[in-house]
N, C-alpha and C positions, 0 to 999 in steps of 0.2 A: 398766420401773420408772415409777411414776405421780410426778412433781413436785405436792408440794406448793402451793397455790396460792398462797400470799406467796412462796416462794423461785421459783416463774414469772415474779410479777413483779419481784423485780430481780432475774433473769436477764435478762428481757425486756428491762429499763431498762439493764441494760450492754451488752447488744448494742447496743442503739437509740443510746447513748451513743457505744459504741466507729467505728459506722457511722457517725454526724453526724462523730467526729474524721475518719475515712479518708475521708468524702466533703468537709470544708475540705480538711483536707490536698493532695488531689488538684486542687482547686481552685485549687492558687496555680502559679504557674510554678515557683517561688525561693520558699524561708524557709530562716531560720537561727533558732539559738539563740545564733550566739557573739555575744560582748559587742560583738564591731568585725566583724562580718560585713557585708558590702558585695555587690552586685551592678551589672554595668557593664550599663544598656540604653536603645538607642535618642540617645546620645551623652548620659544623664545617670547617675548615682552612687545607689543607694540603699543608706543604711545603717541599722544596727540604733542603735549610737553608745552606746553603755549604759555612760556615761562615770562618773559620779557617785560619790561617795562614800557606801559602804553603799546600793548600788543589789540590789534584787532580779530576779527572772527577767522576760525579754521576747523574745519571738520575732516577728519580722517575717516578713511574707510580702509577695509582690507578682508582679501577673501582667504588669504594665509599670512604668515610671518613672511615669505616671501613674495607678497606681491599684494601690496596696498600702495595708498595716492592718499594727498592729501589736496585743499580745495582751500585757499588759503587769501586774506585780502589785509597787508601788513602797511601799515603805514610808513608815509618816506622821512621818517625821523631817526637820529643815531640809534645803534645797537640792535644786539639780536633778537629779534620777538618769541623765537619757538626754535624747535629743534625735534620737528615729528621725527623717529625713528625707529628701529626694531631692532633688539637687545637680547642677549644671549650671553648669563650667566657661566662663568667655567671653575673659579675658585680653586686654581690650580698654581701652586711655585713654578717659577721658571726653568727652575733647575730640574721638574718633576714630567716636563713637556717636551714631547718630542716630534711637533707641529701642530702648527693654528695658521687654517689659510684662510681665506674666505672671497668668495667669487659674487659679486655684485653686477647687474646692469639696470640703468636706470634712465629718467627720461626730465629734465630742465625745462624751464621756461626761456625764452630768448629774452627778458629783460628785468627787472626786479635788480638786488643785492642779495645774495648767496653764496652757499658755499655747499658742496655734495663731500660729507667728510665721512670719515669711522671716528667714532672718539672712544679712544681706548681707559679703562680704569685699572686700578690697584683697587686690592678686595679695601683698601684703605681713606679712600678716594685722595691722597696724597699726591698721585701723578697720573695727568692726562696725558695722554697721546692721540694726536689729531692725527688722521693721512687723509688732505683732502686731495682729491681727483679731480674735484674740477671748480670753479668759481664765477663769478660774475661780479666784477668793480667791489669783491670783497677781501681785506687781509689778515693774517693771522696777528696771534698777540703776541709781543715780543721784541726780538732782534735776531736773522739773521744768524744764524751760525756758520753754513757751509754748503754745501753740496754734496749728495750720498748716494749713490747707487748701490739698495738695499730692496728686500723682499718683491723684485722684479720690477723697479719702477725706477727714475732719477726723479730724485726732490730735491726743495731749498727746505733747511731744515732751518727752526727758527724756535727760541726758548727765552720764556719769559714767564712770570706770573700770575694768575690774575685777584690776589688778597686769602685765598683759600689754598690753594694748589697748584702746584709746581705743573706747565705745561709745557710741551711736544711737540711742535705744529708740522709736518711735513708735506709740502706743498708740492705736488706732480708737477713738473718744468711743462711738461703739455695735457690739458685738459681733455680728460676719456667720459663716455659715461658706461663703460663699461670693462673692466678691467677683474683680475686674478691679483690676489694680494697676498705676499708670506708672513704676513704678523711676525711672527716669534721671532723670526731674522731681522724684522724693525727693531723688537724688545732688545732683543740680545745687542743688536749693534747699538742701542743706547747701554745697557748694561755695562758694556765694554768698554764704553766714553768712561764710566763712572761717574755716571749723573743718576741713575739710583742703581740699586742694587739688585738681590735677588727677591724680586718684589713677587705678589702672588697676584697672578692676572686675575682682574676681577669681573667684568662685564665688557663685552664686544659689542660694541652699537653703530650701526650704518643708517643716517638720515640726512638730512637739511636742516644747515642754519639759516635763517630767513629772517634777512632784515629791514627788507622791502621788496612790495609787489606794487604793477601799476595797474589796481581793480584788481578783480580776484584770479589767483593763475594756480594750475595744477604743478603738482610736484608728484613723480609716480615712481617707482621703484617694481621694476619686469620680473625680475628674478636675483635671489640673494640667499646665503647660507656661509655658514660657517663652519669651516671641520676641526676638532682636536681630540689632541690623544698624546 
């Protein structure tokens, strides 16, 4: 039987489509769809995190803890829908450390509301510490503290809280997506504010907060780690 030549071509164009999906697919080590889908590798955490309220669909994938994407379609209502990122336990006093750096490069979408942050913990979860790198029509919680130049970057730094925990926000004055970061010299120079104390760093997380996409847009992360000692 002769096919028609428009019904050729999207026949053509779903195969070609169905083969692009099974050759990403195949592509990744790990994806999920579930909303808290997690994978343990290489001794760090990645999650999907699709925490939000009136959050739509997102699946992560990832072939190491450094270097997975997520595929993401968030509706354009307030707040953050998700927060895919990769996580890295250290449960170590400040006072007991004698560096935590961590080198990230990663890849944005050109339009949506986000933000490409670290959000830092206490083994307590008592205090966050945000260092976002870059954003898009999105802002931190708070107010405005100052201006820092600390762990090799200039920020507005900004503190406020959000009903649970005391947060951090430090805001890069210009937007990278790839940058060297000194943790412990952020830690320390809040420590030295005397806005907390010697607290025990708890988990190191680099991902996206994601609070709107327009249809569905990748979010990817190239290459990421974290060193301490």
């Amino acid at each position: 039987m002769r096919i028609p030549r428009a019904m050729g071509l999207v026949l053509l164009a779903t195969i070609s489509a169905v083969a692009l999906t099974a050759t990403s697919a195949a592509a990744a080590t790990w994806t999920s769809s579930d909303r808290f889908g997690n994978w343990n590798n290489g001794g760090y955490t990645v999650y999907n995190n699709v925490w939000g309220s009136g959050a739509g669909p997102q699946t992560i994938s990832a072939n190491s803890f450094s270097n997975w994407w997520v595929d993401t379609n968030q509706p354009n209502t307030n707040g953050v829908k998700s927060y895919p990122n990769s996580s890295k336990t250290i449960n170590v006093p400040l006072s007991s450390l004698n560096h935590v750096t961590s080198n990230v490069n990663f890849s944005t979408p050109s339009n949506g509301v986000w933000d490409a942050a670290y959000d830092i913990w206490d083994s307590n979860n008592a205090f966050e510490t945000m260092l976002w790198l870059n954003e898009r029509i999105a802002g931190p919680l708070g107010t405005k503290q100052t201006t820092a130049t600390v762990g090799g970057s200039t920020w507005s730094v900004f503190s406020g809280s959000n009903g649970s925990n005391k947060v951090f926000s430090f805001v890069r004055t210009s937007g990278t997506n790839s940058n060297t970061v000194d943790i412990l010299a952020v830690l320390k120079w809040i420590e030295a504010r005397g806005w907390f104390g010697n607290i025990t760093l708890g988990k190191v997380q680099f991902g996206f907060e994601i609070s709107a996409t327009n249809g569905t847009q990748r979010y990817q992360v190239n290459s990421y780690s974290v060193s301490n000692g």
